[in-house]
C-alpha positions as CSV (number, residue, x, y, z in Angstrom):
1,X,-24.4,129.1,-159.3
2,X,-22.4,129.5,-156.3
3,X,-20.7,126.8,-157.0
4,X,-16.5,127.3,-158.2
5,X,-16.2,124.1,-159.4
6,X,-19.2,121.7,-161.7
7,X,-21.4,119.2,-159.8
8,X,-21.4,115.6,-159.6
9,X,-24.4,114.1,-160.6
10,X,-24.6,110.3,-161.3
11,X,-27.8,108.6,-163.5
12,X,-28.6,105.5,-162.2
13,X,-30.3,102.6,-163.0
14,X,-30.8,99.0,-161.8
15,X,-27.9,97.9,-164.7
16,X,-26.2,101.1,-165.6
17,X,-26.8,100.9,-169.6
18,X,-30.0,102.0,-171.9
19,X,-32.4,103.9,-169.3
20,X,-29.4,105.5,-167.1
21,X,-27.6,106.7,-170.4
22,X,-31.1,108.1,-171.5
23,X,-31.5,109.7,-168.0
24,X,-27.6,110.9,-168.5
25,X,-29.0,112.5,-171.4
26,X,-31.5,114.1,-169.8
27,X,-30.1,115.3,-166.7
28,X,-27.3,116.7,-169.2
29,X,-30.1,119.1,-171.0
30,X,-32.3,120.3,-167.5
31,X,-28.4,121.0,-166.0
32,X,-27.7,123.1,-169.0
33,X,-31.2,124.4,-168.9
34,X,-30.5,125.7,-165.6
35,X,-27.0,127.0,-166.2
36,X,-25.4,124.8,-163.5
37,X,-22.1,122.9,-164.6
38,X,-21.7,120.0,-164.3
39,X,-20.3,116.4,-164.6
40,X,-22.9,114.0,-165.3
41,X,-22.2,110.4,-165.5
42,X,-24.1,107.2,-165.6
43,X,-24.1,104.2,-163.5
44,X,-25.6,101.3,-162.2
45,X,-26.7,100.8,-158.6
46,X,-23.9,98.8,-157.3
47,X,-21.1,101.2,-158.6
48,X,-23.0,103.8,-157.4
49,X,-22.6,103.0,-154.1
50,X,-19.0,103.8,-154.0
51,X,-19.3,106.8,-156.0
52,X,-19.1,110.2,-154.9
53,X,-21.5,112.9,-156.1
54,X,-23.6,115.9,-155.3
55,X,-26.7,114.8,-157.2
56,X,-28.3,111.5,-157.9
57,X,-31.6,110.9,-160.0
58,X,-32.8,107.4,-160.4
59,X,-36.3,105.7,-160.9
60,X,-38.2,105.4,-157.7
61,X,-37.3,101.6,-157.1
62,X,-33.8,102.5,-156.3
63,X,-33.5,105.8,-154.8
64,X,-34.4,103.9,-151.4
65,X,-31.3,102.5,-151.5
66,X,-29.1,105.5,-152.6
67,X,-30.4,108.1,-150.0
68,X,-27.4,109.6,-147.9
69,X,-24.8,109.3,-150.5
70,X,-25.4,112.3,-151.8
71,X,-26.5,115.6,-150.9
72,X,-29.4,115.8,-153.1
73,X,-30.8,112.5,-154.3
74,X,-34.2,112.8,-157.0
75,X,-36.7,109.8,-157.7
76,X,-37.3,110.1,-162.0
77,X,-40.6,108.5,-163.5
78,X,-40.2,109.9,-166.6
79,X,-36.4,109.6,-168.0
80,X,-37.6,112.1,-171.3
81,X,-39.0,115.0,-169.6
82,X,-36.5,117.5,-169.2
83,X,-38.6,120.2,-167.9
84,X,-39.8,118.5,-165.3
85,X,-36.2,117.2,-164.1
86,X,-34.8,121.1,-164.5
87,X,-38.0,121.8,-162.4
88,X,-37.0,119.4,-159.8
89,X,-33.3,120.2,-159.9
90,X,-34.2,123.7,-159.3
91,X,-35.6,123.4,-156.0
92,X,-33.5,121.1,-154.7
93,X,-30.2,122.8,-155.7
94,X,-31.6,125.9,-154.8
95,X,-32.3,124.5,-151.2
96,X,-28.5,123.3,-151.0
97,X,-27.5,127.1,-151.9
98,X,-26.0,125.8,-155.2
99,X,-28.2,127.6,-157.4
């Protein structure tokens, strides 16, 4: 990573409890996965706003409204498949130069 210091990366969810924890869970395993540090956290919509982070992944319904407050924001449909969110991080940190 190209990074010096560990990314940001918020798990979000309409309410911020069961399904963004799971997803913080997640997210937590791909990043490792990948070898990127970083600070995961989980959240609910509303907080997130006024958040700052690198990465966000949510389920589809909200990432509408999260777009542009982070570099690098990822729709989730499936908040237990690891693989497929390192897979996804991958490209998209690799297109910010961060992996």
């Amino acid at each position: 990573m190209t990074r010096s210091d560990p990314l940001v990366v918020l798990a979000v969810c309409g309410v911020g409890m069961g399904s963004s924890l799971i997803l913080k869970m997640t997210a937590e395993g791909a990043l490792s996965d990948l070898g990127v540090t970083a600070k995961v956290e989980n959240t609910d919509i509303t907080t997130a706003r006024g958040m700052t982070a690198d990465v966000i992944v949510a389920q589809g319904m909200h990432t509408g409204e999260l777009e542009g407050l982070a570099p690098v924001v990822l729709t989730v449909d499936d908040f237990l498949d690891r693989d497929g969110l390192a897979r996804s991080l991958r490209d998209r940190l690799t297109e910010q130069g961060w992996l």
